[in-house]
ZADO-1210 file (C-alpha; in nm, 4 decimals, padded with zeros to 6 digits):
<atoms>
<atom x="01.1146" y="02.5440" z="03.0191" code="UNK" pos="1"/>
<atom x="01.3267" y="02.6385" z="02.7559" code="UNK" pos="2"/>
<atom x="01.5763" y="02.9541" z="02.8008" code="UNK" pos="3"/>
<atom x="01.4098" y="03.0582" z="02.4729" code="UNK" pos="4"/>
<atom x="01.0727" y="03.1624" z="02.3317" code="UNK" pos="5"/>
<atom x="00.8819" y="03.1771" z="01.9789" code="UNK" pos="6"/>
<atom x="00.9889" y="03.5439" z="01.9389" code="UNK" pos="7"/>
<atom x="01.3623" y="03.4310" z="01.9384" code="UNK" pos="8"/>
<atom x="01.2556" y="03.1339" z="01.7102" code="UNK" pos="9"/>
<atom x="01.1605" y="03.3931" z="01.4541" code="UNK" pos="10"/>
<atom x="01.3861" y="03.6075" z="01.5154" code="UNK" pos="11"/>
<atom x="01.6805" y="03.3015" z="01.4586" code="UNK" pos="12"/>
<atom x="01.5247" y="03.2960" z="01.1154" code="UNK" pos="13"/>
<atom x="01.5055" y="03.6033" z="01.0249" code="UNK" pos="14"/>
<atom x="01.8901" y="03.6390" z="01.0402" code="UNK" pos="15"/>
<atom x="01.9659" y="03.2948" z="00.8370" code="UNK" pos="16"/>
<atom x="02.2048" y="03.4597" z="00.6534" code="UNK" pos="17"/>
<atom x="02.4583" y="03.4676" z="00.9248" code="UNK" pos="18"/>
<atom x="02.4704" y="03.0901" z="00.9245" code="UNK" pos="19"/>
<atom x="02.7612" y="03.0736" z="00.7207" code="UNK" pos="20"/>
<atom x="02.8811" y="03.4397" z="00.6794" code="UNK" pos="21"/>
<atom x="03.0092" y="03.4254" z="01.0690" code="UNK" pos="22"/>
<atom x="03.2171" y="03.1200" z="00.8978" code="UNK" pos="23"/>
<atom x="03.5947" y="03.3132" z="00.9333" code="UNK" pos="24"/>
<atom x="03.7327" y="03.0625" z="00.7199" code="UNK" pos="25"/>
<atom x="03.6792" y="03.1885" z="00.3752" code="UNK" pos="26"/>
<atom x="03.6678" y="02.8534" z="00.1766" code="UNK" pos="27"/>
<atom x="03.5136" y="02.6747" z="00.4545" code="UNK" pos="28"/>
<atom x="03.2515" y="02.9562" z="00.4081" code="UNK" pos="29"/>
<atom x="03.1839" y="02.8866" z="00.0383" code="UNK" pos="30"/>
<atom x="03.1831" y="02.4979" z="00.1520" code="UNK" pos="31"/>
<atom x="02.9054" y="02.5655" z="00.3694" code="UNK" pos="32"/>
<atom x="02.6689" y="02.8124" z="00.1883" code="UNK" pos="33"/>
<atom x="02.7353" y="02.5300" z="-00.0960" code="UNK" pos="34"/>
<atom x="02.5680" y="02.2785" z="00.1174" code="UNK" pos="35"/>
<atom x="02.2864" y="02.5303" z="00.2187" code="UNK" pos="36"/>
<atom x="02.2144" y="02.5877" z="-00.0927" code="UNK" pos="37"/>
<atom x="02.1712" y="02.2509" z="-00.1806" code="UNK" pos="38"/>
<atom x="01.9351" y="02.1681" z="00.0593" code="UNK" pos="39"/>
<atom x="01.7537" y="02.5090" z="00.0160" code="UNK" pos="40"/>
<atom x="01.6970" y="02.3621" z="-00.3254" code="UNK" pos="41"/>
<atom x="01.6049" y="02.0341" z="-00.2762" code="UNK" pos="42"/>
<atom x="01.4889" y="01.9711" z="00.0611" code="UNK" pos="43"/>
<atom x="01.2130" y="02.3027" z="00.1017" code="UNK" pos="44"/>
<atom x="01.0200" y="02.0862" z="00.4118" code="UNK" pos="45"/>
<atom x="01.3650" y="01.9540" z="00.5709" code="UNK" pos="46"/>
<atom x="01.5130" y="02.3279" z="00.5021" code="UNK" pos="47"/>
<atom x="01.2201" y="02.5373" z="00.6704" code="UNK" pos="48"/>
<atom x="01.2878" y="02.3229" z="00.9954" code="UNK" pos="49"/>
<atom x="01.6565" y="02.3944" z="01.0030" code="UNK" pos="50"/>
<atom x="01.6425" y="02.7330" z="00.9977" code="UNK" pos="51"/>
<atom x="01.5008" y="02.6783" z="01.3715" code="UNK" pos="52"/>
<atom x="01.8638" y="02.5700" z="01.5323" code="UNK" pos="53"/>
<atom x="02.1425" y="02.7547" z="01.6516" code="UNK" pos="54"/>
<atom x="02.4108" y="02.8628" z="01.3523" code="UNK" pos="55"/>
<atom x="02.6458" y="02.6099" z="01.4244" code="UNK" pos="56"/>
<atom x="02.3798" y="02.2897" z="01.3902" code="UNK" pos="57"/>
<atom x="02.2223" y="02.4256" z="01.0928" code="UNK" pos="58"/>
<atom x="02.5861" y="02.4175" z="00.8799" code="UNK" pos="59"/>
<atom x="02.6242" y="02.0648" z="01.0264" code="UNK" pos="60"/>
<atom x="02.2849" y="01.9717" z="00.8681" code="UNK" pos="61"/>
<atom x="02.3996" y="02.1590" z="00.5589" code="UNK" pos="62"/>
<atom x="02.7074" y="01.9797" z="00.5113" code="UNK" pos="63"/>
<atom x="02.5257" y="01.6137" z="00.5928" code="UNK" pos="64"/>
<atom x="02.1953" y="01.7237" z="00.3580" code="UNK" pos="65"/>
<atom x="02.4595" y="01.8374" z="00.1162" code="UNK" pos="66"/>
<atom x="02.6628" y="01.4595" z="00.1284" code="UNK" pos="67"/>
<atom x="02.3542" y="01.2810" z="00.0952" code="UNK" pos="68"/>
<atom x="02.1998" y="01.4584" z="-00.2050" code="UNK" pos="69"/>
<atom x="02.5088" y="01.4701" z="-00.3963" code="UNK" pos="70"/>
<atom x="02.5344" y="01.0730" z="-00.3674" code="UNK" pos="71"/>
<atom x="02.1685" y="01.0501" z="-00.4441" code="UNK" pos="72"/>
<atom x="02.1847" y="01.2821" z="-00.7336" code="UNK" pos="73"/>
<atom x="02.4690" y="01.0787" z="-00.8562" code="UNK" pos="74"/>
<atom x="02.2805" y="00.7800" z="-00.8440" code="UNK" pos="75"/>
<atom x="01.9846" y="00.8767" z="-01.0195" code="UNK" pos="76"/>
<atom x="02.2125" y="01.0698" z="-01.3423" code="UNK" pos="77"/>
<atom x="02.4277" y="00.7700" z="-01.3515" code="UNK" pos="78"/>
<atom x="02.0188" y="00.5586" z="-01.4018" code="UNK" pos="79"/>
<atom x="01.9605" y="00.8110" z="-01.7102" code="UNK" pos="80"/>
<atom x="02.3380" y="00.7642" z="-01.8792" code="UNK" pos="81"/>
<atom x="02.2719" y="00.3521" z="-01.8089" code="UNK" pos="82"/>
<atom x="01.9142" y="00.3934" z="-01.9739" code="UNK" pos="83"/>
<atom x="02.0871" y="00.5747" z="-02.2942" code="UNK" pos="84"/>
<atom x="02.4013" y="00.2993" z="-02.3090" code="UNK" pos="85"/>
<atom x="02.5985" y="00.6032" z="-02.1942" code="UNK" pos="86"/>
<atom x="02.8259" y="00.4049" z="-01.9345" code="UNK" pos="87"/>
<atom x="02.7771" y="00.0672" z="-01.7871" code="UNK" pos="88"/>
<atom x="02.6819" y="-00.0936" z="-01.4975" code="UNK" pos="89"/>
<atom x="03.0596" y="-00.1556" z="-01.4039" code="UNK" pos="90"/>
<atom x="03.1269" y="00.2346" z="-01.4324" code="UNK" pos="91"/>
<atom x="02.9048" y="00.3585" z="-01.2130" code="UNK" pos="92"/>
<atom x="02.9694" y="00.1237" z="-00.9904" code="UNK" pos="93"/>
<atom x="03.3595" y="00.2024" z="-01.0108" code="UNK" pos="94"/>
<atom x="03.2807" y="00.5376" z="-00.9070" code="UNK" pos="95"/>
<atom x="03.0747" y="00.4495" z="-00.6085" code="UNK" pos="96"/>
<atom x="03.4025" y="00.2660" z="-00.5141" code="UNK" pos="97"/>
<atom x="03.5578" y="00.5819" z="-00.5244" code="UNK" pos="98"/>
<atom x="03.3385" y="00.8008" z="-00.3903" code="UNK" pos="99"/>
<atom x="03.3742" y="00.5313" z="-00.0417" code="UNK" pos="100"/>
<atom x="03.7085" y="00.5794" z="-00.0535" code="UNK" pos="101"/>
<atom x="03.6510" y="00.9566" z="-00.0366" code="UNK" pos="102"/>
<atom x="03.4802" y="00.9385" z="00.2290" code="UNK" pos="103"/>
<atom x="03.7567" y="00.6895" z="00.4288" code="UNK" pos="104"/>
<atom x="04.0271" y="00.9597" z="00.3222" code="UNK" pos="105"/>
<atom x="03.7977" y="01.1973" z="00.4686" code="UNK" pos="106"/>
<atom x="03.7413" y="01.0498" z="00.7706" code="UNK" pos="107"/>
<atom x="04.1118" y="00.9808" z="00.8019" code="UNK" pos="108"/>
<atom x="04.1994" y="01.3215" z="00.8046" code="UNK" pos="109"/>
<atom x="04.2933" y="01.4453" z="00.4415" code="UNK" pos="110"/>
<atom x="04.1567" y="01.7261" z="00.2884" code="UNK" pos="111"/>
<atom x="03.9339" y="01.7261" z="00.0119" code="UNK" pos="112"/>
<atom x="03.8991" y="01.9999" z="-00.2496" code="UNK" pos="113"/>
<atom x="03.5304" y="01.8667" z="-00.3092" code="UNK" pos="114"/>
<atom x="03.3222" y="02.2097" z="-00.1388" code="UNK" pos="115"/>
<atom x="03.1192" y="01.8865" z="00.0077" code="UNK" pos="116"/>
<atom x="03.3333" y="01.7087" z="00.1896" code="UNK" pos="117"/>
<atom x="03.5555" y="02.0002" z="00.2820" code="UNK" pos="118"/>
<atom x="03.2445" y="02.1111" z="00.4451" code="UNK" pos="119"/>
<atom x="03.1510" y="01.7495" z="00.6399" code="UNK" pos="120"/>
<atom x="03.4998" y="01.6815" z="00.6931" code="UNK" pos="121"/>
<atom x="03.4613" y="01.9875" z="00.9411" code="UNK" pos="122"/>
<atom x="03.1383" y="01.8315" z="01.1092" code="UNK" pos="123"/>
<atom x="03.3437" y="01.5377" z="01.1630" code="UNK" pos="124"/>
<atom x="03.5935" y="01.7540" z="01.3678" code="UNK" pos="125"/>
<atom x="03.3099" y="01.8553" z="01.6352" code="UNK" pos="126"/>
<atom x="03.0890" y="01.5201" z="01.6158" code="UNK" pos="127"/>
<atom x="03.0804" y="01.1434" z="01.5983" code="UNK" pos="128"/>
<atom x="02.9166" y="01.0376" z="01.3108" code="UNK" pos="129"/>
<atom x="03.0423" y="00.7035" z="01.1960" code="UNK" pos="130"/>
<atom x="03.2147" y="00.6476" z="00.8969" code="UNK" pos="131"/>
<atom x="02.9479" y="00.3071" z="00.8607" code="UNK" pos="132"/>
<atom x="02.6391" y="00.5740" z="00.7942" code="UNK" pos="133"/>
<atom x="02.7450" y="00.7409" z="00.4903" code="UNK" pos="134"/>
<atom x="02.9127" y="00.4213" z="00.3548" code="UNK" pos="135"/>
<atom x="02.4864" y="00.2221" z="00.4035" code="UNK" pos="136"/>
<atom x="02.3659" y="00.5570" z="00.2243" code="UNK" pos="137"/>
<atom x="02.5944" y="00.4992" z="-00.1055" code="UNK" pos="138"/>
<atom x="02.4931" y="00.0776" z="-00.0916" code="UNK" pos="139"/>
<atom x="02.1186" y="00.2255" z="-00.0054" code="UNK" pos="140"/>
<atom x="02.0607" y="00.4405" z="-00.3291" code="UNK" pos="141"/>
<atom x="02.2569" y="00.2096" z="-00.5283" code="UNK" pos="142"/>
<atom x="01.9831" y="-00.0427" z="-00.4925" code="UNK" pos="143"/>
<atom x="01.7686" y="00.1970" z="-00.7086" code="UNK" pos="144"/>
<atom x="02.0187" y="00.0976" z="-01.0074" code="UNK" pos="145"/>
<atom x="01.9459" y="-00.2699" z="-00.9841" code="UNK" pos="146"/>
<atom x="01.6299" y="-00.3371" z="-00.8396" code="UNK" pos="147"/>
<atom x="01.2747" y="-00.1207" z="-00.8998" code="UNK" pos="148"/>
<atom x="01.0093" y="-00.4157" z="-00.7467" code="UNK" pos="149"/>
<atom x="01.0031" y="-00.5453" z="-00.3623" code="UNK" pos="150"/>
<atom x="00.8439" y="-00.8297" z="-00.2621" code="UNK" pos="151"/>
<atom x="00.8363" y="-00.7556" z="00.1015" code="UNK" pos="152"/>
<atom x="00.7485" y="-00.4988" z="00.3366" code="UNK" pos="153"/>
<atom x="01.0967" y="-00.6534" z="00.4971" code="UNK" pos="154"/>
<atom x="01.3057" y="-00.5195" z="00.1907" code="UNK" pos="155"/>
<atom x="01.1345" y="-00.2284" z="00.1433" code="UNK" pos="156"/>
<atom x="01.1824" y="-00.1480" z="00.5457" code="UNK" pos="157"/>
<atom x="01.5548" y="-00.2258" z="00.4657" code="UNK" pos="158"/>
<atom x="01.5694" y="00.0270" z="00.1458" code="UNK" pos="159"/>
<atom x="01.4168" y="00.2796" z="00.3562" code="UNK" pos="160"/>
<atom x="01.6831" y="00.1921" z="00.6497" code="UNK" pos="161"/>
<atom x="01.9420" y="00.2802" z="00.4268" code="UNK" pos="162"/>
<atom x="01.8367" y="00.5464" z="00.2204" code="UNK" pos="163"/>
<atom x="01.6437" y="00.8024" z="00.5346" code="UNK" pos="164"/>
<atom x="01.7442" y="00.6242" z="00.8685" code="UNK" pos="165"/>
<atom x="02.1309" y="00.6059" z="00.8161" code="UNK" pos="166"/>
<atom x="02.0489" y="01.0455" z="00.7390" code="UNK" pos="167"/>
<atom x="01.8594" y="01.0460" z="01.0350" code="UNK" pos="168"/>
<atom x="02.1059" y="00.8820" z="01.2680" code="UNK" pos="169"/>
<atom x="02.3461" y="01.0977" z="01.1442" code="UNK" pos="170"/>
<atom x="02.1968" y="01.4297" z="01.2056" code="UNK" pos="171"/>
<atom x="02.1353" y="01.2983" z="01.5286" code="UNK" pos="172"/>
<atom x="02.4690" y="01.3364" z="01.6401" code="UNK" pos="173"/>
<atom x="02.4475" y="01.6823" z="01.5506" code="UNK" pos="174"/>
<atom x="02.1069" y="01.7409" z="01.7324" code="UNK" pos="175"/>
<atom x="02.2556" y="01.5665" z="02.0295" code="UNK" pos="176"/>
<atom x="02.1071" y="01.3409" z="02.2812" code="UNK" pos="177"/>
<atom x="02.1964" y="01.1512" z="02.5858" code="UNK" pos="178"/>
<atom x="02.0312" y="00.8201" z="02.5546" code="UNK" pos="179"/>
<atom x="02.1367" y="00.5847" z="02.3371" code="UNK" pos="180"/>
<atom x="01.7483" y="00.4393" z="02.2916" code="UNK" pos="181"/>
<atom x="01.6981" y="00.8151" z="02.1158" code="UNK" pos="182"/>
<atom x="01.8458" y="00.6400" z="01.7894" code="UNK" pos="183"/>
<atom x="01.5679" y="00.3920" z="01.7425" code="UNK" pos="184"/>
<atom x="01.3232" y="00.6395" z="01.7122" code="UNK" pos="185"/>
<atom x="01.5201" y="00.8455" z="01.4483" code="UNK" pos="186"/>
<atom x="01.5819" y="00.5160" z="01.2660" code="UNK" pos="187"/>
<atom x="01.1694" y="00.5220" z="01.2756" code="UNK" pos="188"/>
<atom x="01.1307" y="00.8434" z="01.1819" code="UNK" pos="189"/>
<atom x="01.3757" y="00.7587" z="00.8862" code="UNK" pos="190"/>
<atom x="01.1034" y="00.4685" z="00.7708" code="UNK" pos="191"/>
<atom x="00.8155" y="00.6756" z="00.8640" code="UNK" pos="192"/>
<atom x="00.9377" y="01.0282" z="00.6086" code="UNK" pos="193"/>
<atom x="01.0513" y="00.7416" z="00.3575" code="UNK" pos="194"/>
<atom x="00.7606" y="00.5813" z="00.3335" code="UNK" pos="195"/>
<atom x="00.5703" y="00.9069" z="00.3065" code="UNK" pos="196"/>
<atom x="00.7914" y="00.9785" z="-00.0029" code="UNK" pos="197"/>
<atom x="00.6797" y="00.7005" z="-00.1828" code="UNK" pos="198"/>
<atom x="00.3117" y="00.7316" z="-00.0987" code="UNK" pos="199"/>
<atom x="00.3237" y="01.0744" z="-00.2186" code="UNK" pos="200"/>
<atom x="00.5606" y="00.9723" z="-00.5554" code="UNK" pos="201"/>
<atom x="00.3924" y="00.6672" z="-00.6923" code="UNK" pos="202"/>
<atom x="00.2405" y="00.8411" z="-01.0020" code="UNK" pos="203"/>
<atom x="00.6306" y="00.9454" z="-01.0469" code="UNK" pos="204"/>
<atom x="00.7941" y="00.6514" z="-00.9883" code="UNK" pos="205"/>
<atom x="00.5942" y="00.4810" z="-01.2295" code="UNK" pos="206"/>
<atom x="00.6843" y="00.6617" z="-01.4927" code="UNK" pos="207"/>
<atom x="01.0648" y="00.5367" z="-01.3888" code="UNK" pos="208"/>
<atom x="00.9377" y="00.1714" z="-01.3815" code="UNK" pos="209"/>
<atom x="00.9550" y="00.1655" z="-00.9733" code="UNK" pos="210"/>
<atom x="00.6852" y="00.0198" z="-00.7704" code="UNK" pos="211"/>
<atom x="00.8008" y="00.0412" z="-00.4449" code="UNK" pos="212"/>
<atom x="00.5076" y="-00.0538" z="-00.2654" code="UNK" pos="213"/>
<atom x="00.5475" y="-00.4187" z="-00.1753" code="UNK" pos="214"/>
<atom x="00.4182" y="-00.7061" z="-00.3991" code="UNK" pos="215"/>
<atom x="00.3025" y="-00.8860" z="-00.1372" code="UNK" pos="216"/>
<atom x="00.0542" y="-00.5809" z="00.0015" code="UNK" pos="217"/>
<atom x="-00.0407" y="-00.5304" z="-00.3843" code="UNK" pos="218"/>
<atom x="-00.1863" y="-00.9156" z="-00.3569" code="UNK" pos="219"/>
<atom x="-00.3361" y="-00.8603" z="-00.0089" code="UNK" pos="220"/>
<atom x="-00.5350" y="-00.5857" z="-00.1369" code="UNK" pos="221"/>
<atom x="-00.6061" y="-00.7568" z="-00.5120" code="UNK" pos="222"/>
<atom x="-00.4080" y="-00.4405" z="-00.6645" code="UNK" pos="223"/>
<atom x="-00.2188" y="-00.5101" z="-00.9910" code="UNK" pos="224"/>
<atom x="00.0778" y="-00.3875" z="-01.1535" code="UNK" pos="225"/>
<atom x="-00.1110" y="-00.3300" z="-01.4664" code="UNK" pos="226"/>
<atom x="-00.4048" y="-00.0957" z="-01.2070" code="UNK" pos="227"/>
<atom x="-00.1197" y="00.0925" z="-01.0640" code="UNK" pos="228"/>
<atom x="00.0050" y="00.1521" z="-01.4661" code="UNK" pos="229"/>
<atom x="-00.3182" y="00.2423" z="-01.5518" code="UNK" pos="230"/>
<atom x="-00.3850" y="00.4471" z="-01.3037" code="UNK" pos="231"/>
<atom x="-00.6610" y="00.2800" z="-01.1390" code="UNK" pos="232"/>
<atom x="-00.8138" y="00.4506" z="-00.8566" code="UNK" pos="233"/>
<atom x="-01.0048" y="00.2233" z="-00.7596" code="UNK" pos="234"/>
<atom x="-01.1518" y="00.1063" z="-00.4254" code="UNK" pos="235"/>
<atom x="-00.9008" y="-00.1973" z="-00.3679" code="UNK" pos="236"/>
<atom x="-00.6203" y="00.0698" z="-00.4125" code="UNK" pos="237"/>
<atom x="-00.7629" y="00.2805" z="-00.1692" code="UNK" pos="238"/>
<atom x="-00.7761" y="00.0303" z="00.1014" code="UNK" pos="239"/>
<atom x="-00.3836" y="-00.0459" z="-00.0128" code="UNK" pos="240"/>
<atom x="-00.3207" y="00.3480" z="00.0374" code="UNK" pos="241"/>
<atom x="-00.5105" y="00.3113" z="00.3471" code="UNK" pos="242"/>
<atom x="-00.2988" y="00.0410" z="00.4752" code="UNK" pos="243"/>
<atom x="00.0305" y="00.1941" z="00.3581" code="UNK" pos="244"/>
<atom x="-00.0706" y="00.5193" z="00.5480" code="UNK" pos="245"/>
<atom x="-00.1273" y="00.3543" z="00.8427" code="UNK" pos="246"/>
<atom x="00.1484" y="00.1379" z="00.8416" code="UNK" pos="247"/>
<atom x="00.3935" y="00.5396" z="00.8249" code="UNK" pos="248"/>
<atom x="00.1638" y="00.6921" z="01.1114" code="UNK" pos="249"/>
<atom x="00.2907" y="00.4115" z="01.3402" code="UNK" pos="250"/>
<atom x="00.6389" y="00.4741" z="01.2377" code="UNK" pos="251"/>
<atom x="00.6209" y="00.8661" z="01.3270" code="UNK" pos="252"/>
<atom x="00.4297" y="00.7473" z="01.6412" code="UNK" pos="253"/>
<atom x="00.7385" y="00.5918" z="01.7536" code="UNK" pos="254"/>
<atom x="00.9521" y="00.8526" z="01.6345" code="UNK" pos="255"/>
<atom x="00.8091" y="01.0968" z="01.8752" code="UNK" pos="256"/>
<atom x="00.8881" y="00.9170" z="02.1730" code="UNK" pos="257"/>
<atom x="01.2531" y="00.9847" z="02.0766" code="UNK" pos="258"/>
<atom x="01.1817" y="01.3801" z="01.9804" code="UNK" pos="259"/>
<atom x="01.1837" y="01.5000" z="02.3675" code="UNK" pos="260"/>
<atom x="01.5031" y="01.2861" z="02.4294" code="UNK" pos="261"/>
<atom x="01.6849" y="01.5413" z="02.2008" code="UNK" pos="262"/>
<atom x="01.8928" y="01.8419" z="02.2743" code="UNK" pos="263"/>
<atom x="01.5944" y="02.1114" z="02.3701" code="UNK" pos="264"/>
<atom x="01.7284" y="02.3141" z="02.1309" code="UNK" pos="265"/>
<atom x="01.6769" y="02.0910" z="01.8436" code="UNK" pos="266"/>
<atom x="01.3337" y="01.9328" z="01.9007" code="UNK" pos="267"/>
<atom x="01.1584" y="02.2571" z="01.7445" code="UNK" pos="268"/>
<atom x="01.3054" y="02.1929" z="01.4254" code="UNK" pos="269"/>
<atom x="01.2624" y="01.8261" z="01.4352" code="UNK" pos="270"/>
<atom x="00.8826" y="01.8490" z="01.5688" code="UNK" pos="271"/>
<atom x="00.8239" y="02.0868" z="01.2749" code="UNK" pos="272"/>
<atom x="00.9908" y="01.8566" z="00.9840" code="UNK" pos="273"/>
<atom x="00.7748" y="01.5335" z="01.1233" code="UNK" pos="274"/>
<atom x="00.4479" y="01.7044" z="01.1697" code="UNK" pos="275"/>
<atom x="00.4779" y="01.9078" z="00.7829" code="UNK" pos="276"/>
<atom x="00.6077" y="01.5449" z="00.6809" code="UNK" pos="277"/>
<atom x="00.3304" y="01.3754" z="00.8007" code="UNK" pos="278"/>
<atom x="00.0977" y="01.6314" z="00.6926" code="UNK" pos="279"/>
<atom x="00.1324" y="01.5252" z="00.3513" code="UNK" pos="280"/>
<atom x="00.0024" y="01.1660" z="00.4405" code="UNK" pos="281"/>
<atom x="-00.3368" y="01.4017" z="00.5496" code="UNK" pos="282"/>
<atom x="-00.3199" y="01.5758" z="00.1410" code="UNK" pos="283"/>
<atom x="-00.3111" y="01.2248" z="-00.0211" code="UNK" pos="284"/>
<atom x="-00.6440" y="01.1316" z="00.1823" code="UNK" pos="285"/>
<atom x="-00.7770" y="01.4677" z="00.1221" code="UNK" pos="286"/>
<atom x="-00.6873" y="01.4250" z="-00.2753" code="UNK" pos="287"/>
<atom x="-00.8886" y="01.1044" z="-00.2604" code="UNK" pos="288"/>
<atom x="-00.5434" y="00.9155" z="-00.2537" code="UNK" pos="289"/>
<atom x="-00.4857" y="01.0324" z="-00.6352" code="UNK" pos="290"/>
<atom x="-00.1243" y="00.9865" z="-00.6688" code="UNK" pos="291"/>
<atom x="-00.0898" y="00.8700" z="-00.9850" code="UNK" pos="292"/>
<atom x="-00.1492" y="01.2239" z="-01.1277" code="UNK" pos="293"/>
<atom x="-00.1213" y="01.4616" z="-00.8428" code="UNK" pos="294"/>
<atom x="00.1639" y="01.5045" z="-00.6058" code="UNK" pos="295"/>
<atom x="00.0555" y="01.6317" z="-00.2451" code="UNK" pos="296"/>
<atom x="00.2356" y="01.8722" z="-00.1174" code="UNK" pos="297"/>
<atom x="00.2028" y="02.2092" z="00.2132" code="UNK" pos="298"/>
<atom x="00.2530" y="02.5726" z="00.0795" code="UNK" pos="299"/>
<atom x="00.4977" y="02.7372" z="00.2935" code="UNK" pos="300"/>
<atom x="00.1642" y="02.9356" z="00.4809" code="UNK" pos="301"/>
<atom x="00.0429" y="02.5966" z="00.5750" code="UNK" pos="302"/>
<atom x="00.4129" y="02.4785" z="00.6892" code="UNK" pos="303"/>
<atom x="00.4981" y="02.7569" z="00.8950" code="UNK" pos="304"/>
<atom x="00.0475" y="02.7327" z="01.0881" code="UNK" pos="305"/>
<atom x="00.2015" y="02.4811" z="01.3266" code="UNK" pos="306"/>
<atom x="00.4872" y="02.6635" z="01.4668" code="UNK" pos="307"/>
<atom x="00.3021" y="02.7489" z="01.7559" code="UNK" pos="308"/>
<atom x="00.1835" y="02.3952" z="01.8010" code="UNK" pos="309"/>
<atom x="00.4843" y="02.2776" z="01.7265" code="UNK" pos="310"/>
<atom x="00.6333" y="02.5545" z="02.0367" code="UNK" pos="311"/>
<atom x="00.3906" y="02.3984" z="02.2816" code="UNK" pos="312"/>
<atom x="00.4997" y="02.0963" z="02.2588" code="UNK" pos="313"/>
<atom x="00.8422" y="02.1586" z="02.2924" code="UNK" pos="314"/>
<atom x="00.7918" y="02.3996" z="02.5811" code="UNK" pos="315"/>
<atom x="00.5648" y="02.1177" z="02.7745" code="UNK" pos="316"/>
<atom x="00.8393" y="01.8210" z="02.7381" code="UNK" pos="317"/>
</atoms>
């Protein structure tokens, strides 16, 4: 059983500010409430669920959310100033060039004066993350620059792998575990939370031009690309959403083998980020999969309902 109990849980959030004001460093201090802001902003689900690990874990997270969104973010601005003949093709992918060789200086030692990588150049000091992870991540959401169709569930899988896995198997060094089979199922649970993304964003993605649901499911299911413009809810698309949903429940399936294989005192956190995750699979059939004009989403009342669950569980494992 674990030395702690859903009191302290609440408690540990309660005093969130502490995460990075017990930081004696000052400018590593500002590096790290940079980072938590970030994700604050941008990641409410994935943010909620951090606030549940000890101090030192949740800056970690910060600093790795904080990587990954900036590169992400990058990628998607640089899309616009393409769109508008702003820059070219060869620019942005110039500075993606750079922004690897950032991250080798970083992981060679030097110091940056980027509040980003100050901040995960001081996760690197306390774990093993490899330098191979952030490097997929920048070739992962630099796809989204050249390519908005897939063919394959294959590709798609691959897409996924590189833009939520490589961030899971990161983290994961953070959270900590003992066997190496652990990974896997945070790869899975990767696929599973990016594949819930694009479920829930298809009405928004197609106002980008993206259909990342694969071609070849669209023909299983007779679904065109023309129904999917039109927003066609019909019964063919549906049984496509049905599929699709099915297809992410296996994925967390397998993901929570690998959740009691984690440090105990991370698997709250990560127990509460799947289950609000999946949760949104459960809106999307309760909006009569309407995603072209809705976007399902938890209130924070409904996120923080299956704490307790979520406390059982770990306390059981």
């Amino acid at each position: 059983m674990p030395s702690w109990s859903i009191r302290s849980v609440y408690e540990r959030s309660s005093l969130h500010r502490g995460v990075t004001e017990e930081v004696a460093e000052p400018e590593l201090r500002s590096a790290y409430e940079h980072c938590r802001n970030i994700t604050r902003k941008y990641a409410k689900t994935f943010y909620l669920a951090t606030r549940f690990l000890p101090h030192d874990k949740q800056r970690s997270i910060f600093a790795i959310y904080g990587l990954c969104r900036f590169l992400d973010n990058l990628v998607d601005e640089a899309e616009d100033l393409i769109a508008d003949n702003s820059v070219k093709q060869q620019q942005v992918d110039q500075t993606l060039l750079e922004w690897k060789e950032k991250l080798r200086r970083t992981y060679a030692g030097d110091q940056s004066d980027n509040l980003i990588l100050f901040a995960f150049s001081d996760v690197l000091r306390r774990h093993d993350i490899s330098i191979s992870l952030p490097i997929e991540l920048i070739d992962g959401v630099a796809m989204d620059l050249t390519k908005n169709r897939y063919e394959t569930f294959g590709e798609l899988y691959d897409y996924s792998y590189k833009v939520a896995s490589v961030v899971g198997l990161m983290i994961s060094e953070v959270f900590g575990y003992e066997d190496e089979s652990t990974l896997q199922h945070a790869v899975d649970l990767g696929i599973a939370m990016q594949l819930t993304n694009i479920l829930r964003d298809v009405g928004e993605d197609l106002l980008r031009d993206r259909i990342y649901l694969p071609a070849e499911d669209l023909r299983k299911f007779g679904v065109t690309e023309e129904d999917l413009f039109q927003h066609r809810l019909s019964e063919s698309f549906r049984e496509l959403m049905r599929f699709q949903i099915a297809r992410a429940r296996n994925y967390y399936t397998s993901a929570d083998k690998g959740i009691p294989m984690l440090s105990q005192d991370s698997q709250v956190p990560v127990r509460l980020a799947r289950h609000n995750y999946a949760r949104i699979l459960d809106q999307i059939e309760a909006n009569d999969y309407q995603v072209f004009t809705s976007r399902a989403h938890l209130s924070l009342t409904q996120k923080m309902a299956i704490l307790p669950m979520v406390w059982w569980h770990t306390v059981r494992s």
